[in-house]
N, C-alpha and C positions, 0 to 999 in steps of 0.2 A: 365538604370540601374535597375528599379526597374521592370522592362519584364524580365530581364537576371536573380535577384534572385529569383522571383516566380517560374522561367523555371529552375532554378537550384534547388528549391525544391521538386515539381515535379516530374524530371524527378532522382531527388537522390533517392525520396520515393519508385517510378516503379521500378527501378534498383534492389534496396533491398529486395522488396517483388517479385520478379520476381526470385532473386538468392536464396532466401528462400523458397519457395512455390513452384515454376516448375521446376530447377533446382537443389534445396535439397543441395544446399552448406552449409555448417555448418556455422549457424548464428553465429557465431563469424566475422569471415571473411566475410561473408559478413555485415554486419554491421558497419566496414572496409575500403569496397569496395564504400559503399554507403555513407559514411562520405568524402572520398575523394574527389569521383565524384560529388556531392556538393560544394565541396570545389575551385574545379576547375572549374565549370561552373559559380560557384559566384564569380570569379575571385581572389582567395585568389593566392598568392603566394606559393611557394614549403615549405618556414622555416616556415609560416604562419598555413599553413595546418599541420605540424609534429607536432609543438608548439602545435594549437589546440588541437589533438589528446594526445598527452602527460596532457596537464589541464584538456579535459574531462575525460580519466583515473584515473585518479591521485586525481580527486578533488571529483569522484563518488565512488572510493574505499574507500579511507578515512575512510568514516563510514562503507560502508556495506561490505564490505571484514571481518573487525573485529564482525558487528553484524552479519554475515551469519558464518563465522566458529565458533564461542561463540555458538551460536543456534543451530547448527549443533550438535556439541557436547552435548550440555545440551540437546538434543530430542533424540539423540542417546540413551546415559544411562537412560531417562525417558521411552522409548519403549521396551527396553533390561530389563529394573524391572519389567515388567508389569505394571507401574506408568500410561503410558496411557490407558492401558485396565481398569485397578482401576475408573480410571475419564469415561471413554464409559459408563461402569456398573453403575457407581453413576450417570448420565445424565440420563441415559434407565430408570433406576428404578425413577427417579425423575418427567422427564415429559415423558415417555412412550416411547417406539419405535416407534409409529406413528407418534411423536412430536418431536424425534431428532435433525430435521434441523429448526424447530424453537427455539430447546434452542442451535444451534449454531448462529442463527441470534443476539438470544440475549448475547450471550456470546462477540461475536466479537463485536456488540454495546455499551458493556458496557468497554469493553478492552481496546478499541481503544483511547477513553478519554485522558489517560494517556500516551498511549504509542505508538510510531509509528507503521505505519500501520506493514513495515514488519518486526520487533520484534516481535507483535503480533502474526502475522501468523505463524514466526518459533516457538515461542512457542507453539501455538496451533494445528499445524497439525501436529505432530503425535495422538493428540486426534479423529482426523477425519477420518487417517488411521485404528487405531482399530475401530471404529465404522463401517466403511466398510467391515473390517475383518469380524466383528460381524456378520453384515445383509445382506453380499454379495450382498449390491445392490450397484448401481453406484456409485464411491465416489464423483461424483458432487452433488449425491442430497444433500453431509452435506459440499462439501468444498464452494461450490456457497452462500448457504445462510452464510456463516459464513465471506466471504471474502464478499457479500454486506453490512453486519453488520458494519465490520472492513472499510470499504472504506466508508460509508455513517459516521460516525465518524469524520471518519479520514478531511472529506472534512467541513461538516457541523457545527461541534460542538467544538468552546473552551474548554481546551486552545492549542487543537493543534495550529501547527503556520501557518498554513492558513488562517484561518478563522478570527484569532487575526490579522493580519499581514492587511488583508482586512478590519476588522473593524476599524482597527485604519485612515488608509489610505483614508477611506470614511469617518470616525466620527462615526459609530456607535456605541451606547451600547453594551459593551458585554452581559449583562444580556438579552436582547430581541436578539439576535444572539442566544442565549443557547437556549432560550425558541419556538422560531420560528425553529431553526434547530430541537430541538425533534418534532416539531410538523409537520415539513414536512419531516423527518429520518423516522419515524413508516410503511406510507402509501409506500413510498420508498422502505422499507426494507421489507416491507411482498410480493410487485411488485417483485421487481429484485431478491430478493434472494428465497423466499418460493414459489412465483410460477412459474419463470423463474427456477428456480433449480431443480423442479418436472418435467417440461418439457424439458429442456435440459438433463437431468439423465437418461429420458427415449429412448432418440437418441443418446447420445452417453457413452457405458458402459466403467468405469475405475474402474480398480483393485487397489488398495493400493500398491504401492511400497513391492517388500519383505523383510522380517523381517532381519535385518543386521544379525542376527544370534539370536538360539534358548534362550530363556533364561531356564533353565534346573530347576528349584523353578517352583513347581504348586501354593507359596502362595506368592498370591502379595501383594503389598506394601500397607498400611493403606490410608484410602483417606482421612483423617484429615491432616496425612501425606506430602499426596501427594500434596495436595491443599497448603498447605503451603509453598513447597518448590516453585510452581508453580507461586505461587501468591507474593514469596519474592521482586522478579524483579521489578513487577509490581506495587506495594506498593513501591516501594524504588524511582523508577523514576514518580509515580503521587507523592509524598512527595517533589521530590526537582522540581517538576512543578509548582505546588501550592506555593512554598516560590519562587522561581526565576520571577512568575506572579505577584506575590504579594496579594496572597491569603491569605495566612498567614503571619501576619506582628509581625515585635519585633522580631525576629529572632537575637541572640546574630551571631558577626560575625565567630566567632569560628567552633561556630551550622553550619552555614551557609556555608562555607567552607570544613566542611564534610559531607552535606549532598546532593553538589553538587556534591560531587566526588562520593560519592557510590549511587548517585542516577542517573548517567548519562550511558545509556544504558550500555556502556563497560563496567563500575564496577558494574554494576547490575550482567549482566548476567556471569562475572567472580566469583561473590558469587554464584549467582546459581548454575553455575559447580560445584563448591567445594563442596554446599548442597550436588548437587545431588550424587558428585562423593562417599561420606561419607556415607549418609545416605541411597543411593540405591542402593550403592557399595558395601564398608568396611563394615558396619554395616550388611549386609544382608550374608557374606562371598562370597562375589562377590573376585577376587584376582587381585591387582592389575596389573598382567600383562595384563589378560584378559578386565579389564578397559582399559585399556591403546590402546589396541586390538580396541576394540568397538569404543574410541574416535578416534582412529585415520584412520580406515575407514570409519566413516561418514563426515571425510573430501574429499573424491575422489570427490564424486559428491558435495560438498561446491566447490568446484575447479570449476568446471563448470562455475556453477551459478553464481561465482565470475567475471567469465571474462566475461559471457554474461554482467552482467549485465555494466562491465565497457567499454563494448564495445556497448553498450548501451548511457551509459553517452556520450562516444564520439560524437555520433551521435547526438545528443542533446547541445551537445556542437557547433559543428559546425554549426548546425541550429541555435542558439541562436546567436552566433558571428556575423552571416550576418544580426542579424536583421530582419529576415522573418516575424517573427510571429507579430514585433512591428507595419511595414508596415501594411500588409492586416488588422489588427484589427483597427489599424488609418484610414482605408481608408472607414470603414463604418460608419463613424463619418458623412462623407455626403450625406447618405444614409437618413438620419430622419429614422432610428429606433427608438420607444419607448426606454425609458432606461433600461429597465426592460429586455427587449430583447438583447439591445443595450452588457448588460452586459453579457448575456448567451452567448452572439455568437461571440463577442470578446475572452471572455474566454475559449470557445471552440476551435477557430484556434488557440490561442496559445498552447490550450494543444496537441493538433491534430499533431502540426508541430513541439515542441521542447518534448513534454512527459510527463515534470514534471506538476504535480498541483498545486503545490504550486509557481510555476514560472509564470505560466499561472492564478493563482487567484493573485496575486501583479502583476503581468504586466496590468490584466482588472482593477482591482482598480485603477491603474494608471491614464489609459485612461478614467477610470469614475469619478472620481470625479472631472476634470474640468466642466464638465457636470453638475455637482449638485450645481453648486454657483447660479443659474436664479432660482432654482426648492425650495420647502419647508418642503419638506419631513419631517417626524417625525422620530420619535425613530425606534418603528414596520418597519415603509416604508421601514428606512435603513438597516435593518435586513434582511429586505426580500432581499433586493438589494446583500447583502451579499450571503445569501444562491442561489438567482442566480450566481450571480459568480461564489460561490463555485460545481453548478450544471453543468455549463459550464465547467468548471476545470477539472471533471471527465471522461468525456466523448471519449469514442472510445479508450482507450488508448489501443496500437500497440507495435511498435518493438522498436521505442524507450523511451518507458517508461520502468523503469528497474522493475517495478512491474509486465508486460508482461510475462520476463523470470521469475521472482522468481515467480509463479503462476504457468506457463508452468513444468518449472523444478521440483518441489517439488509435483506437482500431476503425474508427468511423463506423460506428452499427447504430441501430433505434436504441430507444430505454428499451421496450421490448426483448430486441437481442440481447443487451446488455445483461436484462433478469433472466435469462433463458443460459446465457454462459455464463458470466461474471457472478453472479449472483450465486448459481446454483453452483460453481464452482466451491466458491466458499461459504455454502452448507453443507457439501459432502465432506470440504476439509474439516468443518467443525466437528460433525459427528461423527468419522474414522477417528479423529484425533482423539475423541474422547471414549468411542469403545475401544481403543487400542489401549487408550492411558488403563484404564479400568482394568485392561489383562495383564497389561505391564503390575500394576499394582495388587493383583490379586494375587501373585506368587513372591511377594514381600516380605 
């Protein structure tokens, strides 16, 4: 049984990159094809395999169908104001044009705190788009460092729910979790994104998407403005992070109750709209039908994105349901790995084989902390044990992580390009992250 699921993981993955990559079948369908084919070499039954399919859909749109068309639309009317050109010019002028993709490193570093990875990103890339516009150079040199920023966050640092989910599951302090993720995030983020991005930028050139249509005002929108509107979401959902973590305590229930609701992606970035549609719409004599216009063709390609990515999920789904990724990371247990390792490379097959990171950092915590009841690890120790995890988690992610397509889709490149930046980006992150952790912790 367990020759039959590894051989059906395998030969689901060849299949997929095989219909993708040399045959050019539209990764939707294929994606489809290769969840099936899984399915039935794992021996799932016919209502077993639809069932699956129908849950990984269904349980992967959920969120991002509504945060990808929300986002869609609020980048739409921000690029249409010249709101992102506003934000390019104030970064240019601030740390220089030579310095660009380092204040997008830190941009997404600091973003990502609060807010999931790809919220984040639909917020931010149209920012990255006019900055390409600007310096017609490759838009990887500012979308790479700004997505290692956003992904070394995302993976590393409370209170996303990874990393919290890990510490809890292991025993660690969140306070040395925060303080060891910044301190192996930096060396990471200037690795993977400032100089993988300089030299990936230089092999392969991307143009910015074109402009959904002209905005016909030579005067753009104020960047106090702008920032504001930008920054509403973002402020709204680290506020009800902080109270739901228990950052902020004494919270009357009331408070509490509305600050969950407008501070949970959906009603964030539903205020956002509104801002933006007001303030860089109405306000500017923008007319509402041409609003209307602008948001509803930067759904076409939301459409996309949408089913990639839940045809994504599936595929992940049906991997997760056989139980793949729990086998092979259980079976290095009798391997005598250090734990340290023990933990990166557990966490690595899981992410490798079902996508998600944050399923693959709770599945290795899982698997590690029976491990740590003989051991006597400290506070620090366990921190680092974490940010392993968390460095394993990131790693290679592919066709079925739905971060793959939203990355692919919204810079407009191949799968191809896609593996060649995106991908390789976060394998370099994974394994800086975890020879750094490993020096962090050898002086413990």
């Amino acid at each position: 049984m367990e020759t039959q699921l590894i051989l059906a993981v395998v030969l689901g993955i060849a299949i997929l990159l095989f219909l993708i990559l040399r045959l050019k079948i539209n990764a939707f369908i294929a994606l489809l094809i290769g969840s099936i084919t899984v399915g039935l070499i794992a021996g799932l039954n016919a209502k077993e395999i639809i069932d699956t399919i129908k849950d990984g859909m269904g349980s992967t749109l959920g969120f991002v169908a509504t945060v990808v068309g929300l986002g869609a639309m609020f980048g739409a009317i921000l690029e249409y104001s010249g709101g992102a050109k506003t934000i390019a010019d104030f970064m240019i002028r601030k740390f220089g044009l030579k310095n660009a993709p380092l204040a997008m490193v830190i941009s997404g570093f600091l973003i990502a705190i609060p807010v999931f990875f790809d919220v984040a990103f639909i917020i931010l890339v149209p920012m990255i788009y006019a900055l390409q516009r600007k310096t017609k150079k490759s838009l990887l040199l500012y979308a790479i460092p700004l997505l290692a920023g956003l992904a070394i966050t995302h993976a590393f640092i409370p209170p996303t729910p990874g990393p919290i989910a890990v510490a809890e599951i292991i025993g660690a302090e969140l306070g040395w979790v925060i303080l060891i993720g910044f301190i192996v995030g930096i060396p990471t983020a200037l690795l993977s994104g400032l100089v993988f991005g300089k030299f990936i930028a230089q092999k392969i050139h991307v143009e910015a998407p074109a402009e959904l249509s002209k905005n016909d005002s030579n005067q753009l929108p104020n960047i106090s403005l702008t920032l504001w509107i930008i920054s509403t979401p973002i402020v709204l959902i680290l506020l009800n992070t902080f109270i739901s973590s228990g950052i902020i305590l004494h919270v009357p229930y009331g408070l509490l109750n509305f600050i969950a609701l407008i501070g949970h992606p959906f009603s964030a970035l539903i205020i956002a709209n509104l801002l933006a549609w007001y303030f860089f719409g109405i306000k500017r004599k923008i007319s509402k039908e041409k609003l209307f216009k602008i948001t509803s063709k930067s759904l076409e390609p939301a459409g996309t994105i949408i089913l990639l990515t839940g045809a994504g999920g599936v595929f992940k789904q049906v991997l997760t349901t056989t139980g793949a990724g729990e086998l092979l990371a259980t079976s290095l247990t009798n391997i005598g790995f250090p734990i340290l390792a023990f933990a990166f490379v557990s966490a690595a097959i899981v992410r490798i084989i079902q996508g998600s990171s944050t399923v693959a950092m709770i599945t290795a915590a899982g698997l590690v902390a029976p491990l740590l009841v003989q051991t006597n690890f400290g506070d620090a120790q366990l921190a680092c044990l974490v940010i392993a995890i968390a460095s394993g988690a990131s790693i290679f992610s592919h066709v079925n992580d739905s971060g793959f397509w939203l990355v692919g889709q919204y810079l407009k490149i191949s799968e191809k390009e896609t593996f060649q930046s995106w991908t390789m980006m976060t394998t370099i992150l994974a394994i800086t992250g975890f020879i750094t952790v490993c020096i962090v912790n050898a002086f413990l």
